[in-house]
KEZAVO-596836 format. One record per residue (C-alpha): residue in one letter; residue number from 0; x, y, z. Coordinates in nm, 2 decimals, padded with zeros to 4 digits, always signed. Layout:
+-------+------+--------+--------+--------+
: tivex : tiza :     px :     py :     pz :
+-------+------+--------+--------+--------+
:     a :  NUM :      X :      Y :      Z :
...
+-------+------+--------+--------+--------+
# end
This chain:
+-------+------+--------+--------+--------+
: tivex : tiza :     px :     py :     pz :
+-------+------+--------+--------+--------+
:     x :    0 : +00.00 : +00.00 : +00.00 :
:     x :    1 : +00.12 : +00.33 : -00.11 :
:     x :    2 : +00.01 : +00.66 : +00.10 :
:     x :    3 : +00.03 : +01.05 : +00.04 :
:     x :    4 : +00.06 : +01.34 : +00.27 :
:     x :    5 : -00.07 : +01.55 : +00.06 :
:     x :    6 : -00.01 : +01.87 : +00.35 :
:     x :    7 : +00.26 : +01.83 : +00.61 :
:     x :    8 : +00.42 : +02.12 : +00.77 :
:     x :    9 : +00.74 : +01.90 : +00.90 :
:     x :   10 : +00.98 : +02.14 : +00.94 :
:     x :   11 : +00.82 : +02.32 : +01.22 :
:     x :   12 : +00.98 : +02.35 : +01.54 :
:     x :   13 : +00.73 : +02.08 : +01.66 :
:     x :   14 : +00.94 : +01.81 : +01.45 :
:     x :   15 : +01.33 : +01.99 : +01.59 :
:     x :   16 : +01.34 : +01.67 : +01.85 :
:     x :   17 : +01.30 : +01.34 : +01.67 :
:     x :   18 : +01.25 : +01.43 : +01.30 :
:     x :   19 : +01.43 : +01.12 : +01.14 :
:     x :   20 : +01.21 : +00.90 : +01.37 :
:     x :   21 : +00.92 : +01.07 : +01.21 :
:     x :   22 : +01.05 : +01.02 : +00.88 :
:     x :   23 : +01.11 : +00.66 : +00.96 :
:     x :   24 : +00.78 : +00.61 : +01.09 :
:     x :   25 : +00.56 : +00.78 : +00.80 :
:     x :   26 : +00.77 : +00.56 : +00.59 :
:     x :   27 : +00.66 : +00.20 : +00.79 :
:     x :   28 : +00.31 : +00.32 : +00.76 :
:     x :   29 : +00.38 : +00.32 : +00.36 :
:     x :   30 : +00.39 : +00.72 : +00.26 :
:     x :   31 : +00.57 : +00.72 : +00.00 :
:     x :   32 : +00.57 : +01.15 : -00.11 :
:     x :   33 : +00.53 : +01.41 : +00.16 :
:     x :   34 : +00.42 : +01.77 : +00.01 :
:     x :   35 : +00.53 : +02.04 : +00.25 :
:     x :   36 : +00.39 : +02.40 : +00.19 :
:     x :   37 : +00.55 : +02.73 : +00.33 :
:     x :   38 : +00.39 : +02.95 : +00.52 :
:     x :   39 : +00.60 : +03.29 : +00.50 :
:     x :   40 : +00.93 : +03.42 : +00.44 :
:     x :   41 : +01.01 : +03.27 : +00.85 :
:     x :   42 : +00.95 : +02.91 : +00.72 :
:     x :   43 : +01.15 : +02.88 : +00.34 :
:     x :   44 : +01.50 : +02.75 : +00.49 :
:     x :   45 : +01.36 : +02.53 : +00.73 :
:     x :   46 : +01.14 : +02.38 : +00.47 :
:     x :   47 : +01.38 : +02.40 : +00.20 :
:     x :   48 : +01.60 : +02.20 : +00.41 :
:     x :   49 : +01.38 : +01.94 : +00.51 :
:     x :   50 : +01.34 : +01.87 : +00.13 :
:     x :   51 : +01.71 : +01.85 : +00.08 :
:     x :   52 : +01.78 : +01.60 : +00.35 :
:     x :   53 : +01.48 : +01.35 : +00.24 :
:     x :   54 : +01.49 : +01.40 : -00.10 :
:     x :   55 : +01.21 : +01.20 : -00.33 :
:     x :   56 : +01.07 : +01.20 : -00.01 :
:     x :   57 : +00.95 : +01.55 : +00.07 :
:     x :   58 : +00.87 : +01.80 : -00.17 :
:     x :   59 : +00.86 : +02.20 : -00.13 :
:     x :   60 : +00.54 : +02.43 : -00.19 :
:     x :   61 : +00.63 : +02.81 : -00.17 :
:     x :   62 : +00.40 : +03.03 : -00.13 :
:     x :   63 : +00.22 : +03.36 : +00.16 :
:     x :   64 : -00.02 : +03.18 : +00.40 :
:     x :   65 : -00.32 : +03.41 : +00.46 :
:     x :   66 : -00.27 : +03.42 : +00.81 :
:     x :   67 : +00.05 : +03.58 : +00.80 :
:     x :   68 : -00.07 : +03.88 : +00.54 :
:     x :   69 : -00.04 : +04.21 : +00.77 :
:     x :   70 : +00.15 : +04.56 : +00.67 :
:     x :   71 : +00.46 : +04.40 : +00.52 :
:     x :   72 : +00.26 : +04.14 : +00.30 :
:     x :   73 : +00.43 : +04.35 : -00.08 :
:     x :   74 : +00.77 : +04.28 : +00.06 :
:     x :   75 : +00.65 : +03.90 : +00.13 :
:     x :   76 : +00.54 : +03.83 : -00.22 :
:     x :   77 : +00.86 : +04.00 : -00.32 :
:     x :   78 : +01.03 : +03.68 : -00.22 :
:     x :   79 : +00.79 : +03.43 : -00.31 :
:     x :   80 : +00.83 : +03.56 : -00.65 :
:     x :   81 : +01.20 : +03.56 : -00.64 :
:     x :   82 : +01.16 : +03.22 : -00.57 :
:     x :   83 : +00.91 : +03.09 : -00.85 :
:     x :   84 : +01.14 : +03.29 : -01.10 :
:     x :   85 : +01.45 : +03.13 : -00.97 :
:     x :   86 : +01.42 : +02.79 : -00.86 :
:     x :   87 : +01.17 : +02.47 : -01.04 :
:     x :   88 : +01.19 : +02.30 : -00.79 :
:     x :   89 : +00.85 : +02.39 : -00.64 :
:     x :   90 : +00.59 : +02.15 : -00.66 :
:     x :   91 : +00.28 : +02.43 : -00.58 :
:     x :   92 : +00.20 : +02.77 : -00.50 :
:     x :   93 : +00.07 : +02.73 : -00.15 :
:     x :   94 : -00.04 : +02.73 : +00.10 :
:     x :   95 : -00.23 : +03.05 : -00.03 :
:     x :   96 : -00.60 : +03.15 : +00.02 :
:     x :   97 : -00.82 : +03.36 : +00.30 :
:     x :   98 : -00.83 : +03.29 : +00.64 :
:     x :   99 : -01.11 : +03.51 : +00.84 :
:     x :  100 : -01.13 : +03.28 : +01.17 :
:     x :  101 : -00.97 : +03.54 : +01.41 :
:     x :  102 : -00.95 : +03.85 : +01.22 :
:     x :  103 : -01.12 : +04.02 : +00.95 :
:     x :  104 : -00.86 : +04.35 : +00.95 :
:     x :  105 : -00.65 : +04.20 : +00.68 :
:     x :  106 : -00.95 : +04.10 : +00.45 :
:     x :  107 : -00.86 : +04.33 : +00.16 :
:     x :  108 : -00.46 : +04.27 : +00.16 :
:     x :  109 : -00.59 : +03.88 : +00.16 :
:     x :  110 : -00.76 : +03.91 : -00.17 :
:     x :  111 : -00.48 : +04.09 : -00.30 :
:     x :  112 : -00.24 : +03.86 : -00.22 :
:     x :  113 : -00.45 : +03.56 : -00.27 :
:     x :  114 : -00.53 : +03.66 : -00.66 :
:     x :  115 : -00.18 : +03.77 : -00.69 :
:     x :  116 : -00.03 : +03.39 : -00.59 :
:     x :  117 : -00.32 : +03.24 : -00.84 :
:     x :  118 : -00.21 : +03.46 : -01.11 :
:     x :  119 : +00.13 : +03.31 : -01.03 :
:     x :  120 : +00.06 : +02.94 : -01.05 :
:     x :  121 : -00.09 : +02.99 : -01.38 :
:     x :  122 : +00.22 : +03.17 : -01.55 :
:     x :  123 : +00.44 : +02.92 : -01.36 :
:     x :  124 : +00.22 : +02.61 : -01.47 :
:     x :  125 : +00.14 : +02.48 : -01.13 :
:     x :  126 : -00.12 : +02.39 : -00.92 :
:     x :  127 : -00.22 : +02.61 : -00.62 :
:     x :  128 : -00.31 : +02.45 : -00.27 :
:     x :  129 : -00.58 : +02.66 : -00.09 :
:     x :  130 : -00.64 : +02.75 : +00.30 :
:     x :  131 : -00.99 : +02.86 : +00.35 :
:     x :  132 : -01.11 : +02.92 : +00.65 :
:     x :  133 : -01.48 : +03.07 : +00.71 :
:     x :  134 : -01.41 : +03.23 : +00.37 :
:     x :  135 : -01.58 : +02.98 : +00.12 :
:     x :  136 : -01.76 : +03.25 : -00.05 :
:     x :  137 : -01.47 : +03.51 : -00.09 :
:     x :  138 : -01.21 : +03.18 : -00.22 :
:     x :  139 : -01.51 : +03.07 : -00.48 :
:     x :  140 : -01.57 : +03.45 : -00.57 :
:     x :  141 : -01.16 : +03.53 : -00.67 :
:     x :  142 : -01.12 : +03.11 : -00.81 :
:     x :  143 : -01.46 : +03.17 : -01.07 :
:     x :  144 : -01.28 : +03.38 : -01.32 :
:     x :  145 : -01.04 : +03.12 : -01.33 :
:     x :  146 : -01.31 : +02.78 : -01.40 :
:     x :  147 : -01.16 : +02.73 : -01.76 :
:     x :  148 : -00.81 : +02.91 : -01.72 :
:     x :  149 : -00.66 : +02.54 : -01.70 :
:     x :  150 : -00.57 : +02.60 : -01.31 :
:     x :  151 : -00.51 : +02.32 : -01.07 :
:     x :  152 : -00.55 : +02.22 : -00.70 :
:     x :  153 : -00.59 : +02.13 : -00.40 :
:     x :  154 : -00.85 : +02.30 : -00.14 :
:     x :  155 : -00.69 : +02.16 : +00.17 :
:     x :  156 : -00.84 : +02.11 : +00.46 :
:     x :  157 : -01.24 : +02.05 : +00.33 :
:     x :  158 : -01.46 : +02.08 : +00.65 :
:     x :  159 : -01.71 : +02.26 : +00.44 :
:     x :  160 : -02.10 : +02.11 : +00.38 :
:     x :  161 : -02.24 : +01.94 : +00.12 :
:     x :  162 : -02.36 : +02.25 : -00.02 :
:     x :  163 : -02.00 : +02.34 : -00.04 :
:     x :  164 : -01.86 : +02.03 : -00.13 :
:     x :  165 : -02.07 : +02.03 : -00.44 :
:     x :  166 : -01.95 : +02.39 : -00.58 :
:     x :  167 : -01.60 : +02.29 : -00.56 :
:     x :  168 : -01.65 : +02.00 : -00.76 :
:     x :  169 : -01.73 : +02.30 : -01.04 :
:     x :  170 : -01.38 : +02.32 : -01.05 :
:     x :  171 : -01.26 : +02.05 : -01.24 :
:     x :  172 : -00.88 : +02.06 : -01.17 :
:     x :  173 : -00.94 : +02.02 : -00.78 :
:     x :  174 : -00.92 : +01.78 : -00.54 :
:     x :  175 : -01.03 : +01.81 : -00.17 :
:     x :  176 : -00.81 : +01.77 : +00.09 :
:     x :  177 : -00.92 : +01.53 : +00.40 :
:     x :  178 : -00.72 : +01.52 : +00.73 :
:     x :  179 : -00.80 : +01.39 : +01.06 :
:     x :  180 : -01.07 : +01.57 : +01.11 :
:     x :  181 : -01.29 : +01.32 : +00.92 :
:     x :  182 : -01.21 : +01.13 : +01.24 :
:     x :  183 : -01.38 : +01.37 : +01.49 :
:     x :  184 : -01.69 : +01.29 : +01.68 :
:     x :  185 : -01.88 : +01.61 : +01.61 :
:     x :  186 : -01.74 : +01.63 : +01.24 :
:     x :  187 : -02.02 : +01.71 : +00.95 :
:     x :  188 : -01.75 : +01.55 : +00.68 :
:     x :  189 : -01.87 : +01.18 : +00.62 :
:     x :  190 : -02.22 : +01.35 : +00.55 :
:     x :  191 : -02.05 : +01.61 : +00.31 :
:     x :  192 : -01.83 : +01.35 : +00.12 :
:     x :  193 : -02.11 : +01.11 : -00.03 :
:     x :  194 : -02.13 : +01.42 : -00.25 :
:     x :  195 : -01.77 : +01.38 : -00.33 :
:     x :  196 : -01.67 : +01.08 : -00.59 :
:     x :  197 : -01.34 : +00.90 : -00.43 :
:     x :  198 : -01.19 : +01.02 : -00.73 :
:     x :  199 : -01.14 : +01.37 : -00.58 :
:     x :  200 : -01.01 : +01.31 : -00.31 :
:     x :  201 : -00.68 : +01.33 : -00.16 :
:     x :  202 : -00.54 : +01.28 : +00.20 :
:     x :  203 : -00.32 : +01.49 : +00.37 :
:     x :  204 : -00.24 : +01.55 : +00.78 :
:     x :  205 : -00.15 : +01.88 : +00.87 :
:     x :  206 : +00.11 : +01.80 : +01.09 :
:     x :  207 : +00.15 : +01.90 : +01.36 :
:     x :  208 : -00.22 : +01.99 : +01.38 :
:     x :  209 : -00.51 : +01.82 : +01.33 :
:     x :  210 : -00.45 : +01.48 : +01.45 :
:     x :  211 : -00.71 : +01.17 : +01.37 :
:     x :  212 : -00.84 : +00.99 : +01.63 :
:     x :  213 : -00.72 : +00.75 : +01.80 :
:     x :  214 : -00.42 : +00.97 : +01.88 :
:     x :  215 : -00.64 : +01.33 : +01.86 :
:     x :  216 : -00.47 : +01.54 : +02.13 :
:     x :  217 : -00.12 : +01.45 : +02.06 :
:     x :  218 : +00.12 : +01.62 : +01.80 :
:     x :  219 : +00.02 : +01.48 : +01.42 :
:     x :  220 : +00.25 : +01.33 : +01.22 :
:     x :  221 : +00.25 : +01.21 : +00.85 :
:     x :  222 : +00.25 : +00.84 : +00.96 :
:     x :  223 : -00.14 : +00.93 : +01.10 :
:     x :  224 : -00.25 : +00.99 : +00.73 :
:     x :  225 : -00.33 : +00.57 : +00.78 :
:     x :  226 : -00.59 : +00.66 : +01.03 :
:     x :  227 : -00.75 : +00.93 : +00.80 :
:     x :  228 : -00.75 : +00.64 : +00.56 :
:     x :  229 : -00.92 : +00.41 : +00.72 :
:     x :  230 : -01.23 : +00.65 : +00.84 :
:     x :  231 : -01.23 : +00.72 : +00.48 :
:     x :  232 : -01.22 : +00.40 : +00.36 :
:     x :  233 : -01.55 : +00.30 : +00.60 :
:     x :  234 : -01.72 : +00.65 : +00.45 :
:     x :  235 : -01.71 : +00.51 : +00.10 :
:     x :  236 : -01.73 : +00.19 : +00.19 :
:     x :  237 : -01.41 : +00.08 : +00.01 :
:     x :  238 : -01.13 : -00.13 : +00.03 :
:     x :  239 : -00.85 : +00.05 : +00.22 :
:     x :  240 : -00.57 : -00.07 : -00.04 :
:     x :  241 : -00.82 : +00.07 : -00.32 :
:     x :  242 : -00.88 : +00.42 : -00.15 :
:     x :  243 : -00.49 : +00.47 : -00.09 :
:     x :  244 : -00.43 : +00.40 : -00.42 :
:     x :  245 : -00.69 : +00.63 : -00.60 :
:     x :  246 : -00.60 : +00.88 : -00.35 :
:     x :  247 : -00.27 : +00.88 : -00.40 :
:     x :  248 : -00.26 : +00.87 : -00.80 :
:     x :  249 : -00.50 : +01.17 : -00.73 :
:     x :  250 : -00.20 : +01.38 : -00.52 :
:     x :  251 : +00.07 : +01.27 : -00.76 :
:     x :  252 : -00.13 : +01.37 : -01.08 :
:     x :  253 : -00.19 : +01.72 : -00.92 :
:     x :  254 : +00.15 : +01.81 : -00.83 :
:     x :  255 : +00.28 : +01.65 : -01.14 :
:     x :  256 : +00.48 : +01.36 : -01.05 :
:     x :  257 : +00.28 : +01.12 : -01.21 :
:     x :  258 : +00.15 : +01.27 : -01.56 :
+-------+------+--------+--------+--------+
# end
């Protein structure tokens, strides 16, 4: 069985103690490609050196997380651009998008820089992967001009509803993101995914947040993504082996590894 982490922030300070034990273990478990997005100018070298020291293994995103958009946010892209216009070996633009959880004061730098980052994956040819968070309208009003543009994705993280779920499947070049929180007790997901064919679907962990029951409460780590299977698995009443497999073609095609 081959496995994915389609979202994995493992070069956080969470991961300084024991990473090659985490490596080790995600391995066991059977993941196979790790996709690691930045989150600002702070987190490039970290990341970037993760990636060098498990390479095939871990795979670099660059991009301006939404969370960390504020007064310096031109100077931010400044170096996200630099490093699309020098460097292929980004595998996405992300993690990009609109975050309006804890703060709505940046809401107009967020569409800026959100649309700018799009723009970006499309002259660069790659896919974007998208935070959302209570922003589905805002992320589906800036992605509609885009519907036949030929852009690509992920929108990471899905714990949208149905209703949601089924105006993302308008875009045709996505895939949804699942993570632990499919395994929650309270979570609305296993109702919104019998509106999402297996097919567009692809699993990913979050680490070091987000982590599926049985170990919810502890830090995550991309060897979970098995758990997230397996609830995923019992949603669509599937064969585990045949879920990691489609899911993982699914993450592979998207950030063009597997054509």
């Amino acid at each position: 069985m081959r496995l994915i982490d389609s979202h994995s922030h493992l070069f956080l300070e969470e991961f300084a103690e024991d990473l090659p034990l985490v490596m080790e273990r995600a391995r066991a478990a059977g993941v196979t490609h790790i996709f690691m997005p930045n989150i600002d100018s702070t987190t490039i070298e970290p990341m970037l050196s993760v990636c060098d020291t498990y390479r095939d293994f871990c795979f670099p995103m660059i991009g301006l997380h939404p969370t960390s958009v504020n007064d310096s946010y031109e100077k931010e892209l400044e170096i996200v651009a630099n490093h699309l216009a020098t460097s292929e070996r980004f595998v996405a633009v992300g993690e990009i998008g609109i975050d309006l959880y804890w703060d709505k004061t940046w809401l107009k730098e967020q569409l800026i820089v959100f649309e700018k980052q799009v723009q970006w994956a499309l002259q660069y040819q790659l896919p974007i992967v998208i935070h959302c968070r209570e922003a589905f309208d805002y992320i589906y009003k800036v992605l509609q001009p885009y519907k036949s543009s030929g852009l690509t994705g992920i929108f990471h993280s899905f714990t949208g509803t149905s209703e949601e779920a089924a105006r993302m499947m308008e875009f045709s070049g996505f895939k949804i993101g699942i993570n632990g929180v499919v395994t929650f007790k309270k979570s609305t997901l296993p109702e919104a995914l019998k509106h999402i064919p297996l097919e567009r679907i692809v699993l990913e962990t979050d680490s070091p947040y987000l982590t599926p029951v049985p170990n919810r409460g502890k830090r995550n780590e991309s060897a979970n993504v098995k758990d997230t299977l397996i609830k995923v698995a019992e949603i669509y009443k599937e064969d585990p082996e045949k879920v990691a497999e489609l899911t993982a073609i699914s993450a592979l095609k998207v950030f063009g590894i597997l054509k």
